[in-house]
C-alpha positions in Angstrom: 66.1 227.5 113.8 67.9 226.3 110.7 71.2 228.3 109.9 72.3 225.8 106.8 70.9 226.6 103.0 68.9 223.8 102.6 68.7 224.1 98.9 72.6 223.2 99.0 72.4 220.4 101.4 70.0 218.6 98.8 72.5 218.9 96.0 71.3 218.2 92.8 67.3 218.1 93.9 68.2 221.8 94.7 69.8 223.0 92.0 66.8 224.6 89.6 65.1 226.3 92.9 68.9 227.8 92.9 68.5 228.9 89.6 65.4 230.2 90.3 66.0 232.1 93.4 69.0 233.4 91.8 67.2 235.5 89.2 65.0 236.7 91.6 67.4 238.6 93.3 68.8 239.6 90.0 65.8 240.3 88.8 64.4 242.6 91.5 68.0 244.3 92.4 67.8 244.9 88.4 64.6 246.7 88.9 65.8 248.6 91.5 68.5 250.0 89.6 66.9 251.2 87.1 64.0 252.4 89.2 66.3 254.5 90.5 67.7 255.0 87.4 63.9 256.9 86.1 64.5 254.5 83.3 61.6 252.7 82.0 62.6 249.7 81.0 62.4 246.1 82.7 64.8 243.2 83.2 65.8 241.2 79.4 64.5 244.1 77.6 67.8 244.4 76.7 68.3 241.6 74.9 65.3 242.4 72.6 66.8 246.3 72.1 70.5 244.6 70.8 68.9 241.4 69.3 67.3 244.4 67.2 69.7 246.6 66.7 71.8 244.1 65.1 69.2 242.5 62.8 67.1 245.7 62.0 63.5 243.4 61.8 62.7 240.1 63.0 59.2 238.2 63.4 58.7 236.9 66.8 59.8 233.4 66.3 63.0 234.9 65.0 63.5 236.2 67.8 62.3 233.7 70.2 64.7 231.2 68.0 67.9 233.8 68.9 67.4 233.8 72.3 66.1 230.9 73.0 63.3 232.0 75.0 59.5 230.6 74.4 57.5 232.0 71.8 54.5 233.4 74.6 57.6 235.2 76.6 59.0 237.1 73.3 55.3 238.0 72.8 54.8 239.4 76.4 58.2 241.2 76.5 57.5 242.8 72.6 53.7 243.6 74.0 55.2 245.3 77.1 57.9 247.2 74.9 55.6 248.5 72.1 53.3 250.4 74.8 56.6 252.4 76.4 56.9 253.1 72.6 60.2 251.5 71.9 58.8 248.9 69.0 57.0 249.1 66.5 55.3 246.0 64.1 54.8 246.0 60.5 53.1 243.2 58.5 55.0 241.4 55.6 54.2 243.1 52.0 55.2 239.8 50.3 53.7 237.4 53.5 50.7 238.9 54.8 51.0 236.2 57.8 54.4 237.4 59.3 54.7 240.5 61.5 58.0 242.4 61.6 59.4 244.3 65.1 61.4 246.4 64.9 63.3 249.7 67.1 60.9 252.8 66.8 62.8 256.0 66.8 61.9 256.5 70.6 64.1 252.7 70.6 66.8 254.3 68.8 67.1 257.5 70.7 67.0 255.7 74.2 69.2 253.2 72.5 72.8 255.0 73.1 72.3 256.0 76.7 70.7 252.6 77.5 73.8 251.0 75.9 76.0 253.3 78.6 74.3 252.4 81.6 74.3 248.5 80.2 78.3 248.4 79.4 78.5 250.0 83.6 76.3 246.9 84.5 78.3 244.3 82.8 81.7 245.8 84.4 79.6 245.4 87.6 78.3 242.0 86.9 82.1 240.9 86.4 83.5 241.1 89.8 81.2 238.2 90.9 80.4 236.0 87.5 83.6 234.7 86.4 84.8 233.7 82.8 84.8 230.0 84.0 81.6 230.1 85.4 80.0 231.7 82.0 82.0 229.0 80.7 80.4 226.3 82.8 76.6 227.9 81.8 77.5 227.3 78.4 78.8 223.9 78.3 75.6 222.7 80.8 73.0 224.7 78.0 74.7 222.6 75.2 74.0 219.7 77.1 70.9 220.1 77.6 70.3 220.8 74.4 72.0 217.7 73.6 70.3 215.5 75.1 67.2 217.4 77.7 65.9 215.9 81.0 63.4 213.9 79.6 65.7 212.1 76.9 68.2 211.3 79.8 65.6 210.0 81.8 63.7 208.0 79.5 67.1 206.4 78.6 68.0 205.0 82.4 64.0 204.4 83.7 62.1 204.6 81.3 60.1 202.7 78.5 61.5 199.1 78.1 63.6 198.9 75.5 64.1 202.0 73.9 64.2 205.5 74.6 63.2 209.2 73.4 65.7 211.6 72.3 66.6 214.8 68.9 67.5 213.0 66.0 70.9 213.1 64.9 72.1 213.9 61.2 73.3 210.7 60.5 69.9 208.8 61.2 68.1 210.7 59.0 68.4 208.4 55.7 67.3 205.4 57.8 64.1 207.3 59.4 63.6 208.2 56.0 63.0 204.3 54.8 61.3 203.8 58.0 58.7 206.6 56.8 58.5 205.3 53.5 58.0 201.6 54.6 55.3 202.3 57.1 53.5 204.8 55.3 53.7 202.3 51.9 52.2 199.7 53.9 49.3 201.3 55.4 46.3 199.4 53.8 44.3 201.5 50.9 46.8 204.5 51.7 48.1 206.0 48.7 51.3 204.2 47.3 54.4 206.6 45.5 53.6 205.9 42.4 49.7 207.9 43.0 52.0 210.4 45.5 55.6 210.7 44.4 55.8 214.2 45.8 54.6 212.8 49.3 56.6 209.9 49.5 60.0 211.8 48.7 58.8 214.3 51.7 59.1 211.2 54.0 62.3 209.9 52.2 64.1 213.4 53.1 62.3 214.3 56.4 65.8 215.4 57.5 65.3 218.6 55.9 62.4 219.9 57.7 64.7 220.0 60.8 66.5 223.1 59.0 63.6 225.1 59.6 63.4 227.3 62.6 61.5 225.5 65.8 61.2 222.0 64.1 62.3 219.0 65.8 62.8 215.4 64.3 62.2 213.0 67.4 63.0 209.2 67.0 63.1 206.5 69.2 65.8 204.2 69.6 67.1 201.1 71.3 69.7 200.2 73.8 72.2 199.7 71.1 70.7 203.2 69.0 68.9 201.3 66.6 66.1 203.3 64.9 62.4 202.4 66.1 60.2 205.4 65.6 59.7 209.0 64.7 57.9 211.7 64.3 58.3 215.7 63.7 57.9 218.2 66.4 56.8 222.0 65.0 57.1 224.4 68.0 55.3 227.0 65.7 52.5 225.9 62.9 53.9 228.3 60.3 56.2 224.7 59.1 53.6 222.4 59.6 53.4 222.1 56.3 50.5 219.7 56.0 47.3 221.3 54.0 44.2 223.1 55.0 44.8 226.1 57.4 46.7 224.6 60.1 49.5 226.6 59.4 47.4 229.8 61.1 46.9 228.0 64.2 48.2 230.6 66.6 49.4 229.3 70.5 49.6 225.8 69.2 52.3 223.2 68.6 52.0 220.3 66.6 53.4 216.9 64.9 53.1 214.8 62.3 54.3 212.0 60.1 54.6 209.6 63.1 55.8 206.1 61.9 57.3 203.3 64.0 58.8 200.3 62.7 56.2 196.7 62.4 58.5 194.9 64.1 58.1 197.2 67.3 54.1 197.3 67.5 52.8 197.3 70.9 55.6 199.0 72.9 54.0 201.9 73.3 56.4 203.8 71.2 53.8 205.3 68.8 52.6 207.0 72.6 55.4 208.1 73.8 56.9 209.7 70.9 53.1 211.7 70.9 53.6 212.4 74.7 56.9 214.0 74.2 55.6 216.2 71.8 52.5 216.7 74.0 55.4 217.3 77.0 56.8 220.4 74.4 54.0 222.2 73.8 53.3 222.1 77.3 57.2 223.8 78.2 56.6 226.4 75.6 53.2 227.2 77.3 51.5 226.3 74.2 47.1 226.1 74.6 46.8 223.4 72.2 49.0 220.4 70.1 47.3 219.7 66.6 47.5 216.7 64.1 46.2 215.1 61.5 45.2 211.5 60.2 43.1 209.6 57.9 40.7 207.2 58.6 44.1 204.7 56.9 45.3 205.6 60.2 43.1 203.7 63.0 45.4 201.9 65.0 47.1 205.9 65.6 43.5 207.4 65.4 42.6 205.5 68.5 46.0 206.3 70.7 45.2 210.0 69.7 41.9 209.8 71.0 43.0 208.2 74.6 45.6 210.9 74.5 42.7 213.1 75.2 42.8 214.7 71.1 39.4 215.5 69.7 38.3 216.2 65.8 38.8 219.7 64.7 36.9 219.5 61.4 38.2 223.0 60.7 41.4 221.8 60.5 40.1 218.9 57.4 41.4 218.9 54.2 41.7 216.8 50.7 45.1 215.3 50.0 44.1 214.4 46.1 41.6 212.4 46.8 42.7 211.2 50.3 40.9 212.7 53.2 42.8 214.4 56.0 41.5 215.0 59.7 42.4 217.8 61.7 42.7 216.9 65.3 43.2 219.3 68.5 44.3 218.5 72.0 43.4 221.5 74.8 45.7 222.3 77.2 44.9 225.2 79.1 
């Protein structure tokens, strides 16, 4: 009969089961409580009832951006709320595509008592989680965000000669002349001078990275020189590309992938697309969509063994260029 936690004898391999079966128990225990309590409510509903009370109205990806948490969870634990009655939705008057939640006056009223029997929890919670070990959580969450699992891996066994990891600040001028120089020198594509608009989008693709959920990916050698990149959107509602795409609902996507000439056939155009893929998949996304044009066959093709089939309803004009919606299923 085994007596030793085997979770701790295998160290590090052990550690996220740990995590795991540690919010099980606090999960459950929580439940207890407030069964026993007659309240209501469920485990990180809290969060959502003081995330609100100090913003007033937020749309789910606001929300899912404060916490942290996927964009399906923040939809299940707003769902749950809103049929105990404690939020309510309202559509935009000026965006007819963004929902507000928000605290309904049963949320308010159960509010103060809530917040009583919260503040009695957190005195409890501090006789076993210490400041230091708070202090730990934080420091391993920023970095992670950092630099995540994947990046780290990628960079010690991964792809030969380069590796997949956030952009950083400073890089974004030179993926900027990357886009411009790959995109300039797709045969028949349209130059700046038929597109200025376009082009200075690609010079300044830094600034989509200020928008909630969007991610600037690049790859990069041994000695951090930029290869490739692309942009992640964990939402569609900053695709920004034309057509409708923008209403998918459940779906990641990415687009202006680029990777320098001097670095064709590495596989990085792929593996910069599988990380994205790798994304949606974590937030529990059903589908990852793109675009192209038929300027774009070398890419067209890796989409297509990526498993990413045409979505016509996703076509539109660019001008006179002709842009295809592609969709990848993953449920």
């Amino acid at each position: 009969m085994m007596t030793n936690d085997f979770l701790q004898e295998i160290a590090h391999l052990g550690f996220t089961a740990r995590i795991k079966r540690l919010n099980e128990k606090i999960v459950s225990s929580t439940l207890d409580h407030y069964s026993r309590l007659g309240l209501p409510i469920e485990p990180n509903w809290h969060v959502v009832f003081l995330l609100l009370k100090e913003n007033g109205r937020l749309t789910v990806t606001e929300m899912a951006s404060a916490l942290g948490f996927s964009h399906p969870a923040i939809i299940k634990i707003v769902k749950k709320m809103k049929t105990k009655g404690y939020l309510e939705s309202q559509k935009d008057s000026n965006d007819g595509r963004k929902t507000f939640i928000y605290l309904s006056q049963k949320g308010e009223r159960a509010l103060s008592s809530l917040e009583v029997e919260w503040h009695r929890i957190q005195q409890v919670l501090k006789e076993f989680v210490n400041p230091d070990f708070l202090e730990g959580l934080r420091q391993l969450e920023q970095e992670f965000d950092s630099k995540g699992f994947q990046e780290r891996y990628q960079q010690r066994f991964g792809h030969k000669g380069f590796y997949i990891r956030t952009a950083k600040s400073m890089e974004f001028e030179a993926i900027g002349r990357l886009m411009v120089d790959v995109y300039s020198g797709l045969e028949g594509f349209p130059k700046a001078d038929n597109q200025p608009e376009y082009y200075e989008t690609l010079a300044n693709i830094g600034d989509f990275t200020q928008k909630s959920g969007v991610e600037l990916l690049v790859a990069v050698s041994s000695d951090e020189k930029v290869l490739g990149a692309v942009l992640y959107f964990e939402h569609m509602e900053h695709y920004g590309a034309g057509g409708i795409a923008k209403q998918e609902k459940n779906a990641s996507g990415f687009r202006l992938l680029a990777v320098d000439l001097a670095t064709r056939g590495m596989g990085i155009g792929k593996a910069l697309s599988e990380a994205c893929i790798e994304r949606a998949k974590t937030r529990g996304h059903l589908n990852v969509i793109i675009h192209s044009t038929s300027f774009m066959k070398v890419a067209w093709k890796m989409y297509e063994k990526l498993g990413f089939v045409p979505y016509p309803e996703l076509d539109f004009k660019q001008g006179k260029l002709q842009v295809y919606g592609f969709r990848l299923p993953l449920g």
